[in-house]
N, CA and C atoms as an extended XYZ file, in Angstrom:
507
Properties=species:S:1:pos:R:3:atomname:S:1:resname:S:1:resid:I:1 pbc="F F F"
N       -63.645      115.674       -9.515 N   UNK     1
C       -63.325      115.971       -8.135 CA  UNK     1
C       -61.801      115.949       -7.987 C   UNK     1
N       -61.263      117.080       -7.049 N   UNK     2
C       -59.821      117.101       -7.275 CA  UNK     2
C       -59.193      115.869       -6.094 C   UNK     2
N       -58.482      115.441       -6.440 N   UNK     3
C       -57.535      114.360       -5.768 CA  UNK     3
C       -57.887      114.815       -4.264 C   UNK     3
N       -57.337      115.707       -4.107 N   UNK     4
C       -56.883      116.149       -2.362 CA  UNK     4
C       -58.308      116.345       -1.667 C   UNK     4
N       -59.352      116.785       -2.358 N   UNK     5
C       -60.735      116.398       -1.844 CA  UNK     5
C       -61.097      115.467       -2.136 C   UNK     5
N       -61.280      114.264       -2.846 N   UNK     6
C       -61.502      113.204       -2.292 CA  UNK     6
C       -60.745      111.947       -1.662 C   UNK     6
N       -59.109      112.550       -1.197 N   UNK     7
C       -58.858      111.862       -0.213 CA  UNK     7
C       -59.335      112.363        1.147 C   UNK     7
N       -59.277      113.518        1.273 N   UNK     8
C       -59.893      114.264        2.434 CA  UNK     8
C       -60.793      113.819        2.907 C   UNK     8
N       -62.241      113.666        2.005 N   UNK     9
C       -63.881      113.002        2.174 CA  UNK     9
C       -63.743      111.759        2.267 C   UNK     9
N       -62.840      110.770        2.024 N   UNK    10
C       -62.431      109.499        2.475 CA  UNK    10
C       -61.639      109.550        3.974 C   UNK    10
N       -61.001      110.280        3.918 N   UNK    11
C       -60.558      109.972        5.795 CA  UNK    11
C       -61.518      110.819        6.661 C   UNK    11
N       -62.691      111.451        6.075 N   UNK    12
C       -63.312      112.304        6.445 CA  UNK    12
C       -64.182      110.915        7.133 C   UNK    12
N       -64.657      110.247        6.445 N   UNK    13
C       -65.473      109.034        6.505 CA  UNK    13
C       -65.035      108.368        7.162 C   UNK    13
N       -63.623      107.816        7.095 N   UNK    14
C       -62.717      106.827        7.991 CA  UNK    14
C       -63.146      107.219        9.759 C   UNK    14
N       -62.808      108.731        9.631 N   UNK    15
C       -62.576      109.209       11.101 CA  UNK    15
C       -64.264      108.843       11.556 C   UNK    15
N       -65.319      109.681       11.020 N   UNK    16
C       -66.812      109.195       11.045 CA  UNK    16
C       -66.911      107.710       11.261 C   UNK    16
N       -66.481      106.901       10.548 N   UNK    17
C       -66.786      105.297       11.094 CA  UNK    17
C       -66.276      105.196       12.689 C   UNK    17
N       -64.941      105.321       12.750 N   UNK    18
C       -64.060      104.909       14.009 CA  UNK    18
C       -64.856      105.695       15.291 C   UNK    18
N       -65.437      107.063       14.905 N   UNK    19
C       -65.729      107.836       15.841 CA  UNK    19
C       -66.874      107.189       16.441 C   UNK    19
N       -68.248      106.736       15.377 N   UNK    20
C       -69.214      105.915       15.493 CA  UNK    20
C       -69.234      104.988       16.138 C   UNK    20
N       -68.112      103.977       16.465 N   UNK    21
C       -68.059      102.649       17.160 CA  UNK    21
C       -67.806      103.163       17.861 C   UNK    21
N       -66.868      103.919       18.008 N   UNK    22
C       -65.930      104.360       19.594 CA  UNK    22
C       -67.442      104.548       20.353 C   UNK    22
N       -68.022      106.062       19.908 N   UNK    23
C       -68.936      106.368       20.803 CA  UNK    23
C       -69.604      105.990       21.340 C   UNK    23
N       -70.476      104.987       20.428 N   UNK    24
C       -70.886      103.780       20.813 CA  UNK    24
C       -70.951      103.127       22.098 C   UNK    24
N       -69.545      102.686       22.261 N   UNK    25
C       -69.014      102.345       23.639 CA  UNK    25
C       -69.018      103.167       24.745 C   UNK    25
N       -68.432      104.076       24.325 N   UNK    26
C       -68.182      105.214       25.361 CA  UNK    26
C       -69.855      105.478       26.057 C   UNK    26
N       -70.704      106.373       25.439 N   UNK    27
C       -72.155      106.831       25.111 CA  UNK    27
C       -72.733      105.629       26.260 C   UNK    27
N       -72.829      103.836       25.837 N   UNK    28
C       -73.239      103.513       26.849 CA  UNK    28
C       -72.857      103.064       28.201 C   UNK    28
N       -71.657      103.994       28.679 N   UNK    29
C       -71.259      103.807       29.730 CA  UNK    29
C       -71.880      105.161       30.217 C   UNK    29
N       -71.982      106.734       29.722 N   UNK    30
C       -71.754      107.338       30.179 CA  UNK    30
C       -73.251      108.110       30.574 C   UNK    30
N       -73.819      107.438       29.748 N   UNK    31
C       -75.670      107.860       29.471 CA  UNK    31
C       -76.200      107.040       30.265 C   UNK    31
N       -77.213      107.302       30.996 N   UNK    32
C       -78.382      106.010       31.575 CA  UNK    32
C       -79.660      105.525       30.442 C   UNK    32
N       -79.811      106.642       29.754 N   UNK    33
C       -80.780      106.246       28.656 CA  UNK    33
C       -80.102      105.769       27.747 C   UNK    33
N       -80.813      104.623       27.274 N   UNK    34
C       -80.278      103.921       25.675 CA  UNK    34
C       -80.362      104.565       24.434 C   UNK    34
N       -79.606      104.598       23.798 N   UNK    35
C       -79.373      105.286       22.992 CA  UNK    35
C       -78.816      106.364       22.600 C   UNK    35
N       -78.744      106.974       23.591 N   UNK    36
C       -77.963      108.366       23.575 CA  UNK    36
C       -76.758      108.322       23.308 C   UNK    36
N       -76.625      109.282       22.304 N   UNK    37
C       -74.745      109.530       22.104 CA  UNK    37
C       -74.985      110.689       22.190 C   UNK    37
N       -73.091      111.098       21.996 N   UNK    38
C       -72.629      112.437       22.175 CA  UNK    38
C       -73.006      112.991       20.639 C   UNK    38
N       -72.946      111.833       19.941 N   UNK    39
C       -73.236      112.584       18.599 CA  UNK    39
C       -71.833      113.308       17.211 C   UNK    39
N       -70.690      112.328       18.300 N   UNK    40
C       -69.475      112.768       17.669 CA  UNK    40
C       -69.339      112.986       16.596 C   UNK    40
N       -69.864      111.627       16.011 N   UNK    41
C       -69.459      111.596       13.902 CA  UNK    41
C       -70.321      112.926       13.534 C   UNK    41
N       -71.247      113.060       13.940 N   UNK    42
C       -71.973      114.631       13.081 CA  UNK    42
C       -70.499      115.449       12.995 C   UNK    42
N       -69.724      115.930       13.977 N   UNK    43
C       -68.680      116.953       13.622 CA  UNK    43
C       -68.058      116.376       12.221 C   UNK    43
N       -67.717      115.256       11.654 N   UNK    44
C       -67.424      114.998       10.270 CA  UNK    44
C       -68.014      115.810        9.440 C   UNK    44
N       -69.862      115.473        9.355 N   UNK    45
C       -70.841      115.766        8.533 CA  UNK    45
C       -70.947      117.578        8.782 C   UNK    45
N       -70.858      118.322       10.102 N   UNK    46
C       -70.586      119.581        9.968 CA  UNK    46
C       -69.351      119.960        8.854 C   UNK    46
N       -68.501      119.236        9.378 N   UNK    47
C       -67.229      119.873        8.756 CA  UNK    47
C       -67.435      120.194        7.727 C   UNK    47
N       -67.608      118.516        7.150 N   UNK    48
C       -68.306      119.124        5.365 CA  UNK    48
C       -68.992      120.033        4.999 C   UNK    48
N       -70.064      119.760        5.600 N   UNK    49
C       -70.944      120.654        5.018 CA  UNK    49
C       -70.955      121.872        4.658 C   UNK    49
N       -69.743      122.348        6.067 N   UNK    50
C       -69.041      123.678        5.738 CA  UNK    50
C       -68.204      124.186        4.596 C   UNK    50
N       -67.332      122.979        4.370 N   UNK    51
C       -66.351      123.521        3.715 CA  UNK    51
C       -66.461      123.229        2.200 C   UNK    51
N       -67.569      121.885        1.850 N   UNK    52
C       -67.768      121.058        0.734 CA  UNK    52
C       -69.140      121.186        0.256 C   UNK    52
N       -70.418      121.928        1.009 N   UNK    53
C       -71.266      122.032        1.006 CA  UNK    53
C       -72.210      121.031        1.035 C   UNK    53
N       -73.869      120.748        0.708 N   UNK    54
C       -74.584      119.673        0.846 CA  UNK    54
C       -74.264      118.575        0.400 C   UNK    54
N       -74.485      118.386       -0.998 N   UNK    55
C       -73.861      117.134       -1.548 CA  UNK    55
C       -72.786      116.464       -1.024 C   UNK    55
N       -71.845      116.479       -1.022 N   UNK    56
C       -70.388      116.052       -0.243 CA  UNK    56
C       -70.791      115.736        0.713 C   UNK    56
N       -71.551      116.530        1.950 N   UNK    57
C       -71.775      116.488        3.147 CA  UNK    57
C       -73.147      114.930        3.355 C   UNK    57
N       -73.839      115.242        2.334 N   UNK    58
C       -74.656      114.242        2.261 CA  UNK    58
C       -74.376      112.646        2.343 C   UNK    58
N       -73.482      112.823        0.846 N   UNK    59
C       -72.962      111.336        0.475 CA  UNK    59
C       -71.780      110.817        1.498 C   UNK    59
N       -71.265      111.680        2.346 N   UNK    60
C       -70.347      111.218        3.477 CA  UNK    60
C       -71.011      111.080        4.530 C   UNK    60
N       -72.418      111.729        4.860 N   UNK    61
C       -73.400      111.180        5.614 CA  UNK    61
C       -73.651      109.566        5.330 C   UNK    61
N       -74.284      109.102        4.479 N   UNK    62
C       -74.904      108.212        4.277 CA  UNK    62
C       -73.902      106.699        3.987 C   UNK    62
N       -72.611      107.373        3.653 N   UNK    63
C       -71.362      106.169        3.468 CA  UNK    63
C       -71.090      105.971        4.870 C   UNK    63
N       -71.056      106.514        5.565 N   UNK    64
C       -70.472      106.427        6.815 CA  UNK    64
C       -71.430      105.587        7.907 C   UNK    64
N       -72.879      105.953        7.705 N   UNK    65
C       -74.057      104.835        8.314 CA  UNK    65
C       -73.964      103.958        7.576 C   UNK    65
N       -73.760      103.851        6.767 N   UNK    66
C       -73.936      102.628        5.882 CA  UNK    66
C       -73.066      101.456        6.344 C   UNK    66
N       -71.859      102.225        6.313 N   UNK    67
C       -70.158      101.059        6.673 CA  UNK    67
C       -70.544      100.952        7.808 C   UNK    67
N       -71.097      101.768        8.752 N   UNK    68
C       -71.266      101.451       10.562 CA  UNK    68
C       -72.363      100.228       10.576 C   UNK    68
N       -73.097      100.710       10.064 N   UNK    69
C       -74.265       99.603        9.691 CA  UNK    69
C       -73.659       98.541        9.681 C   UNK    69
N       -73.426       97.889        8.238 N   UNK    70
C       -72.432       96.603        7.828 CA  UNK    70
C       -71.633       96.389        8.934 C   UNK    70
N       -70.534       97.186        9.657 N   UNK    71
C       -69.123       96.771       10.152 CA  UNK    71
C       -69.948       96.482       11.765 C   UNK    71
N       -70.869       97.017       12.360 N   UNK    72
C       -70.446       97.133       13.722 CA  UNK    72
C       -72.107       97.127       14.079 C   UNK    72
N       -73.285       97.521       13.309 N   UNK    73
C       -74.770       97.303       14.242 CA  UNK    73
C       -75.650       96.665       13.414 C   UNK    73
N       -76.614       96.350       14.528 N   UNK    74
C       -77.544       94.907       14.230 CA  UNK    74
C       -79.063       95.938       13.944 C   UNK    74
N       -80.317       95.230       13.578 N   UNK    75
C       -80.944       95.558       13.030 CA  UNK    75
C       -81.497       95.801       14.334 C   UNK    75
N       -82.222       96.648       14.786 N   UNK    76
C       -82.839       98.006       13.838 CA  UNK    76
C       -82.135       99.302       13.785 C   UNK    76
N       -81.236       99.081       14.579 N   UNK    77
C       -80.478      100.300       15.039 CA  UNK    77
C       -79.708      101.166       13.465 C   UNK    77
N       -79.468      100.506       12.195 N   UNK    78
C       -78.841      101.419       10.665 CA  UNK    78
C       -80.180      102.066       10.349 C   UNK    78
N       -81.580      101.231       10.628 N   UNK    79
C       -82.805      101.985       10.366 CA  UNK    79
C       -82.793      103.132       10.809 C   UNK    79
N       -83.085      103.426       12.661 N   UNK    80
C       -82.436      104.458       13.283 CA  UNK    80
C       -81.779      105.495       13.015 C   UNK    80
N       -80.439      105.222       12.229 N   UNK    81
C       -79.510      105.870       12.491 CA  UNK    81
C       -79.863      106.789       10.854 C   UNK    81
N       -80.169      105.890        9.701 N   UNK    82
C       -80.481      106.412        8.948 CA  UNK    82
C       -82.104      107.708        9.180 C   UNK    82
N       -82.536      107.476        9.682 N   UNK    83
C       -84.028      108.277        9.900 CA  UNK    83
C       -82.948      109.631       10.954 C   UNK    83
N       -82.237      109.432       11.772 N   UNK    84
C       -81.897      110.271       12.192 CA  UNK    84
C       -80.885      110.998       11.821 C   UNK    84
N       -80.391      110.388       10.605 N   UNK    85
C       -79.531      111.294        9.646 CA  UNK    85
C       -79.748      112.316        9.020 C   UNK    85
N       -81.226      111.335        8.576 N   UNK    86
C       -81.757      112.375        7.166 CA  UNK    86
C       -82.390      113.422        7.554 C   UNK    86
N       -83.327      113.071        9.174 N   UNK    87
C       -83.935      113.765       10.232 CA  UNK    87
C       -82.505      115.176       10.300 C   UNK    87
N       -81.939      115.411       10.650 N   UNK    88
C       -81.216      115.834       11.508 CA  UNK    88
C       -80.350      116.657        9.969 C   UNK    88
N       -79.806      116.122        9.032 N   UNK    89
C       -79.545      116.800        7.944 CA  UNK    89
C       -80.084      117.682        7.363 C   UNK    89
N       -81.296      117.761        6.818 N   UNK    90
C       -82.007      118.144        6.341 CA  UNK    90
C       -82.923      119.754        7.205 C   UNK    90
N       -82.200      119.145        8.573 N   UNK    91
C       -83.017      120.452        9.330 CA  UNK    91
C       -81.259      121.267        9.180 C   UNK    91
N       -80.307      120.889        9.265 N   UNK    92
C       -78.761      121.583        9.161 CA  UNK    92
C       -79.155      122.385        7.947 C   UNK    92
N       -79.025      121.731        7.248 N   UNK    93
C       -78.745      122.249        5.549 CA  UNK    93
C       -80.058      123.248        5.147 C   UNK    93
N       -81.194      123.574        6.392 N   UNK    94
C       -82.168      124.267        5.858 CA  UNK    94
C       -81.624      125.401        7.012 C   UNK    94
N       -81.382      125.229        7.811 N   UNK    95
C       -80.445      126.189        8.791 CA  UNK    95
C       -79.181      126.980        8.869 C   UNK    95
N       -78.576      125.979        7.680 N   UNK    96
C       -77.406      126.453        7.242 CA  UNK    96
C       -77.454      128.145        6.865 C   UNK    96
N       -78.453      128.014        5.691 N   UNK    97
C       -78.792      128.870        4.960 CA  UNK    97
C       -79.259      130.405        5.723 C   UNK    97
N       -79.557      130.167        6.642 N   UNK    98
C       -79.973      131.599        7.638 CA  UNK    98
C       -78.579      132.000        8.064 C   UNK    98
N       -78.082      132.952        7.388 N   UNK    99
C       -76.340      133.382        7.464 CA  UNK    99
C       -76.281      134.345        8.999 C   UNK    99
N       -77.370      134.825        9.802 N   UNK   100
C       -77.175      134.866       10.899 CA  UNK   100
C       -77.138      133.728       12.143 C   UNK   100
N       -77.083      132.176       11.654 N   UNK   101
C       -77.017      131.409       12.567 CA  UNK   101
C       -75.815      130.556       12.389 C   UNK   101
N       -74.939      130.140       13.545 N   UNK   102
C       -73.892      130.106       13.671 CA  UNK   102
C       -74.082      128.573       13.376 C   UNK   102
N       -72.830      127.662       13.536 N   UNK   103
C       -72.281      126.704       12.919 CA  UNK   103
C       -73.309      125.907       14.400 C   UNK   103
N       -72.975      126.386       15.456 N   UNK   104
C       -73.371      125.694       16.639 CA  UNK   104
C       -75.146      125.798       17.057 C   UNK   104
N       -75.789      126.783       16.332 N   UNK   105
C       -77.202      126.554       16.207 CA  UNK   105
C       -77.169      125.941       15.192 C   UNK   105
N       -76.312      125.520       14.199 N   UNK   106
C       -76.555      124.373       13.269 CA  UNK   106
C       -76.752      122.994       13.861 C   UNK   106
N       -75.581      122.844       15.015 N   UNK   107
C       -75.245      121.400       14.951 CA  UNK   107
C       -76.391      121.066       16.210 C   UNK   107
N       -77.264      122.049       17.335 N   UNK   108
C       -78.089      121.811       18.242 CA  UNK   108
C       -79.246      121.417       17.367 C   UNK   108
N       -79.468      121.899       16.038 N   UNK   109
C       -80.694      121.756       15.940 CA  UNK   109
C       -80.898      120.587       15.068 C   UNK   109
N       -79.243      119.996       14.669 N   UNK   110
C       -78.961      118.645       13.691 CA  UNK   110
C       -79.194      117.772       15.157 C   UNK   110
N       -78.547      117.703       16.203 N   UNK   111
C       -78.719      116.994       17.412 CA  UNK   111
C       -80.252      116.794       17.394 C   UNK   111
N       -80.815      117.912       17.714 N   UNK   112
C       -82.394      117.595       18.350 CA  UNK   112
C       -83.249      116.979       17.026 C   UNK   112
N       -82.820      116.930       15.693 N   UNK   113
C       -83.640      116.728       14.930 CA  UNK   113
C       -83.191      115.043       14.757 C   UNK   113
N       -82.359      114.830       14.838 N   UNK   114
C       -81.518      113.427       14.658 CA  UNK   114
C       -82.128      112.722       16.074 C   UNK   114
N       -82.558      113.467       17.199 N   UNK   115
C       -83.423      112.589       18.282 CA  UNK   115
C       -84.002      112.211       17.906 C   UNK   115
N       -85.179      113.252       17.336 N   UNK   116
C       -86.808      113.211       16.386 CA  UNK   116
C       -87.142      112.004       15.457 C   UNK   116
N       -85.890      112.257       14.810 N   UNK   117
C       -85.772      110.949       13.583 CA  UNK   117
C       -85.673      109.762       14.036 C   UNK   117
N       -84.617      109.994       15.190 N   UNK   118
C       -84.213      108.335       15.762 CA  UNK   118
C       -85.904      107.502       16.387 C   UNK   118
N       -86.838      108.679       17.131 N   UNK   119
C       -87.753      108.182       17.996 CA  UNK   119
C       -88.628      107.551       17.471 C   UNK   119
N       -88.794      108.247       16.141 N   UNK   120
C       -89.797      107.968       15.121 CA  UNK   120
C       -89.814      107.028       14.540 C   UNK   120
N       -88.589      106.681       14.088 N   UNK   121
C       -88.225      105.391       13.335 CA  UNK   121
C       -88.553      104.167       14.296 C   UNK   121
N       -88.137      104.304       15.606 N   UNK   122
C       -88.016      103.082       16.903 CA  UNK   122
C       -89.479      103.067       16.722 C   UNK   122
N       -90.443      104.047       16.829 N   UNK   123
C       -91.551      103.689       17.760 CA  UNK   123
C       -92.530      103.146       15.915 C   UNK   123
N       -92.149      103.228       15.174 N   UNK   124
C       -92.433      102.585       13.566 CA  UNK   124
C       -91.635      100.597       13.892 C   UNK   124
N       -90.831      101.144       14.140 N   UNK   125
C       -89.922       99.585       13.948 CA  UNK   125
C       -90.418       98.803       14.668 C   UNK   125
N       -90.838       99.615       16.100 N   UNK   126
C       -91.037       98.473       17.519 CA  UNK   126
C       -92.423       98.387       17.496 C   UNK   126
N       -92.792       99.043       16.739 N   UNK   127
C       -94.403       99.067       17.300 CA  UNK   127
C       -94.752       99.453       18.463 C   UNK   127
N       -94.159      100.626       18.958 N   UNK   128
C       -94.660      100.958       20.143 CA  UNK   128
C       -94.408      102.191       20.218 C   UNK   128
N       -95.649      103.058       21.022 N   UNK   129
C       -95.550      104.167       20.905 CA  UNK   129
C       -95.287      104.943       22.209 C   UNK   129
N       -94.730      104.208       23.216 N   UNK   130
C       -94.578      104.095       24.649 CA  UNK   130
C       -93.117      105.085       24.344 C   UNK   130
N       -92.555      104.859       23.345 N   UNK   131
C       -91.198      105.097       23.157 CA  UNK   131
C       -91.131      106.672       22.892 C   UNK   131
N       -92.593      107.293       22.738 N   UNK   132
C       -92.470      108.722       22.846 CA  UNK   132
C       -91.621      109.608       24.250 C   UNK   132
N       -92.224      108.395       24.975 N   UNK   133
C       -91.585      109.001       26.225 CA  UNK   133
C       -90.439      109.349       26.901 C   UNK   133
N       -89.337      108.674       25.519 N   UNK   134
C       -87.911      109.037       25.789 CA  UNK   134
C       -87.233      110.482       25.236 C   UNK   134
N       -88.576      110.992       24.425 N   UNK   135
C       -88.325      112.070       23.793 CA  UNK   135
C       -88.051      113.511       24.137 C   UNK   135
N       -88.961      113.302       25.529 N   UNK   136
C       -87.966      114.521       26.275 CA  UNK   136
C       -86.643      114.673       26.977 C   UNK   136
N       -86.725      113.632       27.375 N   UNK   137
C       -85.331      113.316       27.526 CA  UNK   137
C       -84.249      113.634       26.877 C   UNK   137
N       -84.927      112.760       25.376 N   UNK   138
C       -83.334      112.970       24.325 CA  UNK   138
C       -83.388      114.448       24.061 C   UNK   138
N       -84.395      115.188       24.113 N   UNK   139
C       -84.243      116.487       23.297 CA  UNK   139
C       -83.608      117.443       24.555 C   UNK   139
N       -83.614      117.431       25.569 N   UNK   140
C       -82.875      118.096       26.626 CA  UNK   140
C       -82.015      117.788       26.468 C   UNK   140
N       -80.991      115.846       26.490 N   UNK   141
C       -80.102      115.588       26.212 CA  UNK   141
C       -79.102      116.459       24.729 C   UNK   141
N       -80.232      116.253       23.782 N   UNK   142
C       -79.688      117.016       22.713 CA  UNK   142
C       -79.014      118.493       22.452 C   UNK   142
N       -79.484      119.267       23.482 N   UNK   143
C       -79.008      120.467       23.484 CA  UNK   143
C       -77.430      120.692       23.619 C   UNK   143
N       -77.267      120.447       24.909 N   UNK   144
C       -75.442      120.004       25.531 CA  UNK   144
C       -74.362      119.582       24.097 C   UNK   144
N       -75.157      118.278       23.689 N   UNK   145
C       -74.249      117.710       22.894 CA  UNK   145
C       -74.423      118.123       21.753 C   UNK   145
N       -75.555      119.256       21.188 N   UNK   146
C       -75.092      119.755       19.886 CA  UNK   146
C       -74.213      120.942       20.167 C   UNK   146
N       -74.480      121.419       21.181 N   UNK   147
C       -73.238      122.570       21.720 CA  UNK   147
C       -71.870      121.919       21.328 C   UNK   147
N       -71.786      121.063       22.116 N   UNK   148
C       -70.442      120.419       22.632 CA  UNK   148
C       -70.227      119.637       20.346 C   UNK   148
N       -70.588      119.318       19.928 N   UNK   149
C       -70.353      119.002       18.530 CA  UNK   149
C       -70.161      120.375       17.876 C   UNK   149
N       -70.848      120.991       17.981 N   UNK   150
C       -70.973      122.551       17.002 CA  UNK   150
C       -69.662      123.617       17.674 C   UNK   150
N       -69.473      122.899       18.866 N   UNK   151
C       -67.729      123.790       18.733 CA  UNK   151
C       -66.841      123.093       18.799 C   UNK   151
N       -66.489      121.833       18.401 N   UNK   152
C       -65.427      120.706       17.901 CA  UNK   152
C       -65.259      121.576       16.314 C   UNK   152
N       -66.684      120.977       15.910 N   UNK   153
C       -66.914      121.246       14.411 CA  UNK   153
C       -66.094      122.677       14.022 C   UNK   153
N       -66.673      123.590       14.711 N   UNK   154
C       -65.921      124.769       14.154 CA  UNK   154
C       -64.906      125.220       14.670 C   UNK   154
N       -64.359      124.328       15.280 N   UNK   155
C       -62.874      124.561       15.454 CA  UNK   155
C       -62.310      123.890       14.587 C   UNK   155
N       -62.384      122.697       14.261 N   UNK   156
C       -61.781      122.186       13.568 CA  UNK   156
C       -61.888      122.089       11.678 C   UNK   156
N       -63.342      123.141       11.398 N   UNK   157
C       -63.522      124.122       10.069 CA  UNK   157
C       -63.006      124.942       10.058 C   UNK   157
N       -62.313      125.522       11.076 N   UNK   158
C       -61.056      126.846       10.941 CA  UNK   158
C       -60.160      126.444       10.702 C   UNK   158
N       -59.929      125.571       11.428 N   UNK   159
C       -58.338      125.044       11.101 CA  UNK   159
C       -58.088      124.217        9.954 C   UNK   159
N       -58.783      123.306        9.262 N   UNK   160
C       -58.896      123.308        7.929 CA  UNK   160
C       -59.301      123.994        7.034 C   UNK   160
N       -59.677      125.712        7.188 N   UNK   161
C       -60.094      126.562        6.083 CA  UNK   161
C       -58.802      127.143        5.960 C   UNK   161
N       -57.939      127.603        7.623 N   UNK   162
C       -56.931      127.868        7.509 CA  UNK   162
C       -55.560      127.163        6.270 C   UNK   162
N       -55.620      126.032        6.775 N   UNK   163
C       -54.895      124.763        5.979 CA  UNK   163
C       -54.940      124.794        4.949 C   UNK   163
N       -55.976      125.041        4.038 N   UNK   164
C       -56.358      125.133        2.567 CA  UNK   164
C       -55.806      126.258        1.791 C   UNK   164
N       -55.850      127.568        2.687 N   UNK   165
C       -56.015      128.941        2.390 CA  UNK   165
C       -54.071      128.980        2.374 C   UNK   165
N       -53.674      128.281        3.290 N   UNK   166
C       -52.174      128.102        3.601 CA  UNK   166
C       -51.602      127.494        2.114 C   UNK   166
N       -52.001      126.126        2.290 N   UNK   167
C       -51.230      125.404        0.649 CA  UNK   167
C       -52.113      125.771       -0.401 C   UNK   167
N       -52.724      127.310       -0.991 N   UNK   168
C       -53.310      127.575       -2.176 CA  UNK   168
C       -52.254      128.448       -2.597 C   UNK   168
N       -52.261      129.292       -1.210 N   UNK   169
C       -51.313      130.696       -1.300 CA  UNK   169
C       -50.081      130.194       -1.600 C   UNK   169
């Protein structure tokens, strides 16, 4: 791996942790339902994915819940977050691949699938299946904020494709 990409995928991660707590905070001031975020750190995991493809995109997925996990949440919530990673990845990276769908039907349908994952996991963890009922919610919620992620993301995959394309030339 060349130097300058994996310092990159390391502050790539850095920014993903910081973004994670932040939101955190922010998310439950600004949501009435628990749990809801904006979903910020995914624009990390877009970025990659774009520019570094799955793998990269993966393992900076899963470092980044991991350190949030350890540094900053209590149990059950890394369970969560992991089910709605892999939830929510796995529908990107199969979406990716349809070269008529844009970066931002990527990141709505990483949003709504990362609900899916999150609900599933809660209503496994809690034993309760009452918790379906937040699911319409989050998935309406989800729409907005994969918008609002899927054009961070690709603004800010231009401007680092730009950047690259700049110091090659």
């Amino acid at each position: 791996m060349k130097l300058r990409k994996m310092v990159f995928l390391g502050i790539m991660i850095a920014i993903g942790i910081v973004v994670s707590i932040v939101e955190a905070q922010i998310s439950a001031v600004l949501f009435l339902i628990p749990g809801v975020k904006l979903g910020l750190a995914n624009i990390v995991t877009l970025i990659i994915l774009y520019l570094y493809g799955e793998r990269d995109a993966f393992i900076v997925l899963m470092i980044r819940i991991l350190l949030v996990a350890i540094l900053y949440s209590a149990m059950p919530a890394p369970l969560m977050s992991f089910a709605g990673g892999i939830t929510s990845f796995a529908g990107m990276i199969l979406l990716k691949k349809v070269k008529s769908l844009s970066m931002i039907s990527v990141s709505v349908t990483g949003s709504f699938l990362h609900m899916v994952g999150q609900i599933a996991m809660a209503i496994i963890v809690l034993k309760t299946d009452a918790l379906i009922l937040y699911l319409p919610y989050m998935m309406v919620l989800s729409v907005p904020t994969g918008i609002f992620t899927g054009i961070v993301a690709k603004k800010l995959t231009d401007v680092f494709q730009k950047t690259q394309t700049n110091q090659e030339g």
